[in-house]
Backbone as a printed PyTorch tensor [residue, N CA C, xyz], in Angstrom:
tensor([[[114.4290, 114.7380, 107.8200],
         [113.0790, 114.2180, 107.8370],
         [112.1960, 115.1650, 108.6470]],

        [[111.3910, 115.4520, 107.8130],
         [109.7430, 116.4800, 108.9450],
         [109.4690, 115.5880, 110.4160]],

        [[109.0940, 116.2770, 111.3080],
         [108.8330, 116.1400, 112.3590],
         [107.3410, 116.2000, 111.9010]],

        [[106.6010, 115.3260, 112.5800],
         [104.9080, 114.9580, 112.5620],
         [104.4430, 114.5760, 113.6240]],

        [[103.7460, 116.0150, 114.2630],
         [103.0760, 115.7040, 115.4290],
         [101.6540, 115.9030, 115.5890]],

        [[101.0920, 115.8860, 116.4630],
         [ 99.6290, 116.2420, 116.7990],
         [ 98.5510, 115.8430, 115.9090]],

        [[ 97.7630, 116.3220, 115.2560],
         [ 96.7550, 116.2930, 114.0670],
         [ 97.5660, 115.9150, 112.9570]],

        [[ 98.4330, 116.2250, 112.5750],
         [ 99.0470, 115.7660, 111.1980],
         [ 99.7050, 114.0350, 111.9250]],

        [[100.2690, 113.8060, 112.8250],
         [100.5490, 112.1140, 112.9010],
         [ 98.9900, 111.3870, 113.1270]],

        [[ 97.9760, 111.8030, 113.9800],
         [ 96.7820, 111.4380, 113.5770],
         [ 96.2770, 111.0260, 112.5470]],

        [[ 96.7230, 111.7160, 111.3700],
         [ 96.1380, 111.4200, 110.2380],
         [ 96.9500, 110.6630, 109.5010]],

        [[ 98.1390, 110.5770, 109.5970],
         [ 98.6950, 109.5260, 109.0450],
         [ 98.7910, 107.9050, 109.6840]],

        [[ 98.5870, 108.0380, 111.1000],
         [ 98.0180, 106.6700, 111.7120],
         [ 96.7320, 106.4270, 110.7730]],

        [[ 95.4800, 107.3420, 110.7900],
         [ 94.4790, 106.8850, 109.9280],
         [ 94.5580, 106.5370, 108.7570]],

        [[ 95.3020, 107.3500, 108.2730],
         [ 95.6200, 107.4280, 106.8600],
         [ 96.1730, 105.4740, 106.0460]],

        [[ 96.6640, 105.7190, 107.2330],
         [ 97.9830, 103.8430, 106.7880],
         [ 97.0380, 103.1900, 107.2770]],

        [[ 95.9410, 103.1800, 107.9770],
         [ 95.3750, 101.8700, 108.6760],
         [ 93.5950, 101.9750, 107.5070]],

        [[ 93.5310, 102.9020, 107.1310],
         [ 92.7410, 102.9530, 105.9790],
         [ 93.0700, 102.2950, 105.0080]],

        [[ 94.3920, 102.6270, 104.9990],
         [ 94.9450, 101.9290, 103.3160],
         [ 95.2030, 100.1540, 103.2740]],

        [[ 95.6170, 100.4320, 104.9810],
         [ 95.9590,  98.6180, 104.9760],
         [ 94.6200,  98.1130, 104.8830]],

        [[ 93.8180,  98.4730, 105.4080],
         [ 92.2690,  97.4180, 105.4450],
         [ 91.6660,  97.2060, 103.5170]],

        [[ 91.7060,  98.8380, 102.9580],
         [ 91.3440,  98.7860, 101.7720],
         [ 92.6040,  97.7050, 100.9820]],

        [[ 93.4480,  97.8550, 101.2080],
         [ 94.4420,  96.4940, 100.1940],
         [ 94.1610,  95.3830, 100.8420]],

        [[ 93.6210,  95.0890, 102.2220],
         [ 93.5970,  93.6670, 102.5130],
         [ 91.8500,  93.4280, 101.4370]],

        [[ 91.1440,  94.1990, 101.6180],
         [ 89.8140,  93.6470, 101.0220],
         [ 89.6750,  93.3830,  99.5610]],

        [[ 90.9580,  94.4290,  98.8970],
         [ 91.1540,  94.0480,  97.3860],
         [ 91.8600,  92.5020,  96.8570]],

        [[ 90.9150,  91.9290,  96.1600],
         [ 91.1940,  90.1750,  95.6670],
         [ 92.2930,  90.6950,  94.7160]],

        [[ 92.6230,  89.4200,  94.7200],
         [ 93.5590,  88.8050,  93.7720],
         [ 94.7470,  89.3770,  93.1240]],

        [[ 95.4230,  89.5450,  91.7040],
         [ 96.4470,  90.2740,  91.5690],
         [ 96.5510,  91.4560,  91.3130]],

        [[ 95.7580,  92.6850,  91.9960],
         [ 95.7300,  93.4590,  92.4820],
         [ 96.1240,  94.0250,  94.0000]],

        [[ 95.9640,  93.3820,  94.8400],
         [ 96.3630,  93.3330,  96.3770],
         [ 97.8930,  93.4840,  95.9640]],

        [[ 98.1460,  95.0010,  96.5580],
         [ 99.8580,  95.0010,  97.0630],
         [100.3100,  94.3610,  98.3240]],

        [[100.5690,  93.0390,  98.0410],
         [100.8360,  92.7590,  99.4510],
         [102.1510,  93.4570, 100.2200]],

        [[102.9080,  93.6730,  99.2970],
         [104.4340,  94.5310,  99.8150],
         [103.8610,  95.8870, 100.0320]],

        [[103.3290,  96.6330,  99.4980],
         [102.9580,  98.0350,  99.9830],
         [101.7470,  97.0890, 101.3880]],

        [[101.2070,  96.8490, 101.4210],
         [100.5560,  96.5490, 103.3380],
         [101.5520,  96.2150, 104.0040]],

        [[102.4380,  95.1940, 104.0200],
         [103.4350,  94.6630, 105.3040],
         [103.9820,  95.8790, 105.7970]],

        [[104.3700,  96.6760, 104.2590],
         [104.8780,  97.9390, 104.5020],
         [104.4760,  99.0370, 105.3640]],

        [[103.2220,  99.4880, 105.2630],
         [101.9380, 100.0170, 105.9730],
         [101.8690,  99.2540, 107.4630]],

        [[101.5900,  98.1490, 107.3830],
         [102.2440,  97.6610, 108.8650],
         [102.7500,  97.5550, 109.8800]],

        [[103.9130,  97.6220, 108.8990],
         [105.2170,  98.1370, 109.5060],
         [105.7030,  99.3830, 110.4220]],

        [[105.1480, 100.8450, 109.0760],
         [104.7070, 101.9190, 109.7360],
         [104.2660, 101.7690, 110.9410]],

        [[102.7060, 101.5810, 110.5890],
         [101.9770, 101.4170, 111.7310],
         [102.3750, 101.1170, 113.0790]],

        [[102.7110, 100.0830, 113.3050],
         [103.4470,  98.9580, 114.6810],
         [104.8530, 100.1440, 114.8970]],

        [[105.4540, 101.2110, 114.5100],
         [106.4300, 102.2830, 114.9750],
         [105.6660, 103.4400, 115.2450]],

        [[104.7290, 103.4920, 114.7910],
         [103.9570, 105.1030, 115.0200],
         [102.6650, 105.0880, 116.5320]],

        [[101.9190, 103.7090, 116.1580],
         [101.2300, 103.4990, 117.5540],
         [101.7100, 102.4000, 118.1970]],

        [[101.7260, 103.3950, 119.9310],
         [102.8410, 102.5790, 120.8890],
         [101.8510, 100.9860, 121.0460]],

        [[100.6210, 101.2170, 120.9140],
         [ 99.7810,  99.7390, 121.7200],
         [ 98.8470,  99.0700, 121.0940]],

        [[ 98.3230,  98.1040, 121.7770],
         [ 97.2150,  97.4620, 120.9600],
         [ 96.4320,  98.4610, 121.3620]],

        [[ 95.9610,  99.0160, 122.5550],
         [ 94.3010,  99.9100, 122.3090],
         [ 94.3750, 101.2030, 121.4540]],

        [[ 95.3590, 101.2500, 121.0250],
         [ 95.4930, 102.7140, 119.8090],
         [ 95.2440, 102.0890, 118.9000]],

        [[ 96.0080, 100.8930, 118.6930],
         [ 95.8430, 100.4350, 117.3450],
         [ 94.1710, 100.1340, 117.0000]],

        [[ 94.2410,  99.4940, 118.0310],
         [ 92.5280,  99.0990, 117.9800],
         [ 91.0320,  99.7590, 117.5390]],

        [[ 92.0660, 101.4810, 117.8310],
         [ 90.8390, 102.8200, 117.5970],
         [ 91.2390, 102.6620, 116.2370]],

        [[ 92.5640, 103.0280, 115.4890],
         [ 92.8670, 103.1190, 114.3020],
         [ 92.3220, 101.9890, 113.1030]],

        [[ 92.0460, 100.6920, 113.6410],
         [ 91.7110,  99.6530, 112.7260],
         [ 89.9680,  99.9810, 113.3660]],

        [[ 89.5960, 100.3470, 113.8400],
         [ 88.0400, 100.7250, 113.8290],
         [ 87.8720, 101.7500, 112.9760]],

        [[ 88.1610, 102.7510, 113.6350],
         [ 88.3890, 104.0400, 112.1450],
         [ 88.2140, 103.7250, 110.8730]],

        [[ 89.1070, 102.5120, 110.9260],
         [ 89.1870, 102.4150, 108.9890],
         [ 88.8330, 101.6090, 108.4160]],

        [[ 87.9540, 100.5320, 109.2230],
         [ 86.3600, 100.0980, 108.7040],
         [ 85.2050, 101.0490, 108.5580]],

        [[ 85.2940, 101.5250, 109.8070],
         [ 83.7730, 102.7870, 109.4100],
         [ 84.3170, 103.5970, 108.5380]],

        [[ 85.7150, 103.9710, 107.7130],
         [ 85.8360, 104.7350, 106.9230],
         [ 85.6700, 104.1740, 105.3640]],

        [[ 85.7880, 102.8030, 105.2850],
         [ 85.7720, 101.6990, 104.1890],
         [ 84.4020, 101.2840, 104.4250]],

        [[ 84.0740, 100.9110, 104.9210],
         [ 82.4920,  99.9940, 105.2220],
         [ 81.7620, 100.8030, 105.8910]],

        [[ 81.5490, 102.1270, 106.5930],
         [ 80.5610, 102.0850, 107.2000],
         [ 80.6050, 101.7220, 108.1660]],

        [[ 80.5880, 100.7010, 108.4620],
         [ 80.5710, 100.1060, 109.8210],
         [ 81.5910,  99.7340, 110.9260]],

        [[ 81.2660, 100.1050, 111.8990],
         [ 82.5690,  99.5950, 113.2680],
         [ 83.4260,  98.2260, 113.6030]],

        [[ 82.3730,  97.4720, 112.8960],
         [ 82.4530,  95.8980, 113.0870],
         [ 82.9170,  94.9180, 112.3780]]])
C-alpha cells in the first residue's frame, strides 16, 4: 500500500469529506448510503479529532455550497 503524506493525505481528507456531504445532500435512490458509511469510516482513521474533522466538514460545504455554514 502507498504511503500518503503531507499535501497528498490533505487532499484526500478533503477529498472524502466532500464526497460524504455531496451523497448526504443527494435524495432518494440515488444516495449511496454504503459508499458514505464507507467514506466515514475512512475519515474517523485518517483525522485523529473532532477539530480536524471540523475544518474538513467546513471545507466541504464551502466546496459544495459556497458557504461555511
Amino acid at each position: 500500500m502507498a504511503e500518503i503524506t503531507g499535501r497528498e493525505l490533505h487532499l484526500v481528507k478533503k477529498a472524502l469529506a466532500i464526497a460524504v456531504l455531496a451523497i448526504e445532500r443527494q435524495p432518494g435512490p440515488f444516495q449511496s448510503h454504503s459508499d458514505m458509511q464507507d467514506m466515514k469510516g475512512l475519515l474517523d482513521l485518517l483525522v485523529p479529532g473532532d477539530t480536524e474533522l471540523a475544518f474538513y466538514a467546513r471545507a466541504a460545504r464551502i466546496a459544495v455550497t459556497g458557504n461555511p455554514e
